[in-house]
C-alpha positions as CSV (number, residue, x, y, z in Angstrom):
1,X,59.9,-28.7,-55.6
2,X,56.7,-28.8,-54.0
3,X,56.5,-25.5,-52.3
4,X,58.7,-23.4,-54.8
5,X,55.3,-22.8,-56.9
6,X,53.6,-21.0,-54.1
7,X,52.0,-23.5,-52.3
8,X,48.9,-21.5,-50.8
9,X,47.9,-19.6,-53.6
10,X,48.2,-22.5,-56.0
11,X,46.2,-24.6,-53.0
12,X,43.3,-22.5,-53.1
13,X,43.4,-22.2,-56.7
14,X,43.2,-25.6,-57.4
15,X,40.3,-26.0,-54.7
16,X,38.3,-23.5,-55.2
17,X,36.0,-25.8,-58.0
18,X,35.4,-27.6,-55.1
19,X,34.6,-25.5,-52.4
20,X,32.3,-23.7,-54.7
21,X,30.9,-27.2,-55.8
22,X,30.2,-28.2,-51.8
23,X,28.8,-24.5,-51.2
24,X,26.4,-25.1,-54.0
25,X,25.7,-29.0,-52.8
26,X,24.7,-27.5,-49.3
27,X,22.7,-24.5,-50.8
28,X,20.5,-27.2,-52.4
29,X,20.0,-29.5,-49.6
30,X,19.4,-26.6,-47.3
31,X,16.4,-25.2,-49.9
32,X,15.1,-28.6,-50.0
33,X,15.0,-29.5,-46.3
34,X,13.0,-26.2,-45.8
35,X,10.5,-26.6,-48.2
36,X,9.7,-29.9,-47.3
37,X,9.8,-28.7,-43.4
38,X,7.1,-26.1,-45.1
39,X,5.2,-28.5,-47.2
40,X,5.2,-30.9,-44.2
41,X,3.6,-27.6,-42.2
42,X,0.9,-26.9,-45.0
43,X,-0.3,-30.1,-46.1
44,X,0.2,-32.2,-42.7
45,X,1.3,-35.0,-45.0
46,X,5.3,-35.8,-44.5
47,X,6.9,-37.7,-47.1
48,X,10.0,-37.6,-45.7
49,X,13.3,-35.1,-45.9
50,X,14.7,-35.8,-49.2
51,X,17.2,-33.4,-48.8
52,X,19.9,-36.3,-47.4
53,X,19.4,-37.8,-50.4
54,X,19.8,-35.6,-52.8
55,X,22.5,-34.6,-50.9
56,X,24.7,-37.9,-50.5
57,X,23.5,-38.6,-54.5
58,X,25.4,-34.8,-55.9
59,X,28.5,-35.4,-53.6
60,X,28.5,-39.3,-55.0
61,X,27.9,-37.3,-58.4
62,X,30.5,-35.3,-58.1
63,X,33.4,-37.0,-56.9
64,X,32.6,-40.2,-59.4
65,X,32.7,-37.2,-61.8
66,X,36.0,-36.2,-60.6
67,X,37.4,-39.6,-60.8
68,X,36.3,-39.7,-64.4
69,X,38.0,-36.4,-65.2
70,X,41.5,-37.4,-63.7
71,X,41.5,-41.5,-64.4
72,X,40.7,-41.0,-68.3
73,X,41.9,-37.6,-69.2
74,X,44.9,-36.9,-66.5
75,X,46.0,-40.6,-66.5
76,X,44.6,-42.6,-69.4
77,X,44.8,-40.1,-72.1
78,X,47.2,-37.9,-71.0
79,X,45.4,-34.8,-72.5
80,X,46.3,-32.3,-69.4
81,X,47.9,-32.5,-65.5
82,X,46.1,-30.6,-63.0
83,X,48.5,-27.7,-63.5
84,X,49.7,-28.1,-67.4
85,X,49.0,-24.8,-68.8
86,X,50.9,-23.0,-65.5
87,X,53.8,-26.0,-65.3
88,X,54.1,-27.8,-69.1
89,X,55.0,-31.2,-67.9
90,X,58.3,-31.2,-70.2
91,X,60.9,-32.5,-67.6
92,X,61.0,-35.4,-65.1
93,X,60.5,-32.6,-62.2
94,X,57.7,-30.8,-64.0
95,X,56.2,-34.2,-64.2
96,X,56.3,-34.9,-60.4
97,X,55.0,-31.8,-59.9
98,X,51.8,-32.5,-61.9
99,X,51.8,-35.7,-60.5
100,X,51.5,-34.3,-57.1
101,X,48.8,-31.9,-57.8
102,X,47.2,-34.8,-60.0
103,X,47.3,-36.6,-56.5
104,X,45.7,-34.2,-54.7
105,X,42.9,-33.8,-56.8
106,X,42.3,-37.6,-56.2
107,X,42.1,-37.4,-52.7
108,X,39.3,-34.7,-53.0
109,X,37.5,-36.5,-55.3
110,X,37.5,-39.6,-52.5
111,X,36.8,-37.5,-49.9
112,X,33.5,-36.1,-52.0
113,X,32.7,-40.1,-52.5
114,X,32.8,-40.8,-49.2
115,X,31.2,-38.0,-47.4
116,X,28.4,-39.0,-50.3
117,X,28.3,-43.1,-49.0
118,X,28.4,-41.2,-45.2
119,X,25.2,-39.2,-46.1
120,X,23.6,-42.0,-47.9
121,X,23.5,-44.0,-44.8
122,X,22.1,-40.8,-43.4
123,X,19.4,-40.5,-46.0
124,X,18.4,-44.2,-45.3
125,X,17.0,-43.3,-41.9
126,X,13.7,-41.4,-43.8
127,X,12.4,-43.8,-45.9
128,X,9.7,-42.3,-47.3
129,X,11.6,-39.9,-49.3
130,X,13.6,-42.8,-50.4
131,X,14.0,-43.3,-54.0
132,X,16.4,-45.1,-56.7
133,X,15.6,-42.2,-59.5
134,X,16.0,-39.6,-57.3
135,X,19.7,-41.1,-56.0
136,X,20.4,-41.5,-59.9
137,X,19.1,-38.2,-60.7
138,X,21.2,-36.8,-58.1
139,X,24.6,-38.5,-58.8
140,X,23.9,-37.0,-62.4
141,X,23.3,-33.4,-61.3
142,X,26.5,-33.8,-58.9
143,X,28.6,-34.9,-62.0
144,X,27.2,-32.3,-64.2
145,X,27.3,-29.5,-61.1
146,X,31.4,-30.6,-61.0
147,X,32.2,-30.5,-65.2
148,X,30.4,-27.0,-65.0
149,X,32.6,-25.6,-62.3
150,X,35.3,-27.2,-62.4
151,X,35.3,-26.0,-66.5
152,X,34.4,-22.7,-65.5
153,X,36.8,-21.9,-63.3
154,X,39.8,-23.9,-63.7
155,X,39.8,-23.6,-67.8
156,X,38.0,-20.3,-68.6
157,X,38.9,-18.0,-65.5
158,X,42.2,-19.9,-63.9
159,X,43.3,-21.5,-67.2
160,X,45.4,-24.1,-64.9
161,X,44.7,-26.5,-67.3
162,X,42.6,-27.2,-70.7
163,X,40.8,-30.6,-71.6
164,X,42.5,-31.1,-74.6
165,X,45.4,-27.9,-75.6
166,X,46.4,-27.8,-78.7
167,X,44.5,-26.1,-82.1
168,X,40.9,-27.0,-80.7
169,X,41.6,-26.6,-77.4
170,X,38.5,-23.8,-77.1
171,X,36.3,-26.2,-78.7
172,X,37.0,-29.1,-76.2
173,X,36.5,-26.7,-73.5
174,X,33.0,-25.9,-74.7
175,X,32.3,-28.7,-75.2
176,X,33.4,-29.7,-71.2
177,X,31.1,-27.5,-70.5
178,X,27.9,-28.3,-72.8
179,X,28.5,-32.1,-71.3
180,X,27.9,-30.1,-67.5
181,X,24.8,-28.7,-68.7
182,X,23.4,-31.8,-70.5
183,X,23.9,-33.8,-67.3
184,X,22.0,-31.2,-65.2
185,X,19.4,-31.2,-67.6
186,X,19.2,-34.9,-67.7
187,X,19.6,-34.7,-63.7
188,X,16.4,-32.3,-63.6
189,X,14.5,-34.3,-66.1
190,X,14.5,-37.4,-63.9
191,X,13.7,-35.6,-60.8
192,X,10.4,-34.5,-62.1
193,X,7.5,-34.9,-59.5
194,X,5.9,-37.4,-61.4
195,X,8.8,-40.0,-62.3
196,X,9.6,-39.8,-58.6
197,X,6.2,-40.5,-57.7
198,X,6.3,-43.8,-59.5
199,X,9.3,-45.2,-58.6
200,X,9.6,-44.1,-54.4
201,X,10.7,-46.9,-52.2
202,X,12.3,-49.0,-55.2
């Protein structure tokens, strides 16, 4: 059952959100790290790496985001299975199969977590560039970073799955999507130099 639905191409289907995900995570802490290293290098004054940080707060972000997506649409609402639009979960083995795949995104989404509680304990080492908004901020932009993605590629491009099928099934889509960006935004809006300013170290 679990390997007559081409296990390696349906693999790296269903991870690609991911991997695209951690590539973008490590794009961002990388471009952070090395303008701080250059700021640090300008100004003489170091603040601290904040990239750690921002880091451990988007992979926090986006495996809480995950968990979200699977506990109250896969599970509580039943509105899709990782792979309902390829396998229609209409008998007990197309069930199991979903339920496998549903599985597997789980563990991902725990693995995210707790690389994110690994590099938080990372992040506590420079305590100047500590700060609560920018950990929230972060966690926000990881969450928002996963629905935009994850909607992208597994709805619109894969179309493994839809958030809700049925007559208004574009509209719930879009409006995955528009809740991505609207996190983002939020996320950016908080990490604004001057909120973070006020409320390092607390």
């Amino acid at each position: 059952m679990f390997f007559d639905h081409e296990l390696a191409p349906t693999m790296l289907i269903a991870l690609a959100p991911f991997l695209v995900t951690l590539a973008t995570i490590l794009l961002i802490v990388r471009t952070v790290s090395t303008r701080t290293a250059a700021a640090v290098a300008t100004t003489r004054l170091d603040r601290g790496n904040t990239g750690p940080l921002i880091g451990a707060g988007l992979a926090i972000g986006v495996g809480l985001g995950g968990f979200v997506d699977g506990i109250l649409l896969h599970q509580i609402l039943q509105w899709h299975n990782m792979l309902s639009s390829w396998v229609p979960p209409l008998t007990l083995v197309e069930m199991k199969l979903n339920m496998i795949w549903d599985g597997l995104f789980h563990a991902v989404t725990w693995i995210f977590t707790l690389v994110g509680i690994a590099l938080l304990f990372r992040a506590a080492r420079y305590r100047e560039a500590w700060s609560t908004r920018r950990l929230f901020g972060s966690m926000l932009g990881g969450w928002g970073l996963f629905n935009l993605v994850e909607g992208l590629l597994d709805h619109q491009l894969f179309g493994i799955h839809h958030v809700h099928p049925g007559a208004h099934q574009v509209a719930w889509d879009v409006g995955f999507l528009i809740s991505g960006i609207a996190l983002v935004a939020v996320a950016l809006a908080i990490e604004q130099p001057g909120h973070d300013h006020a409320t390092t170290n607390t």
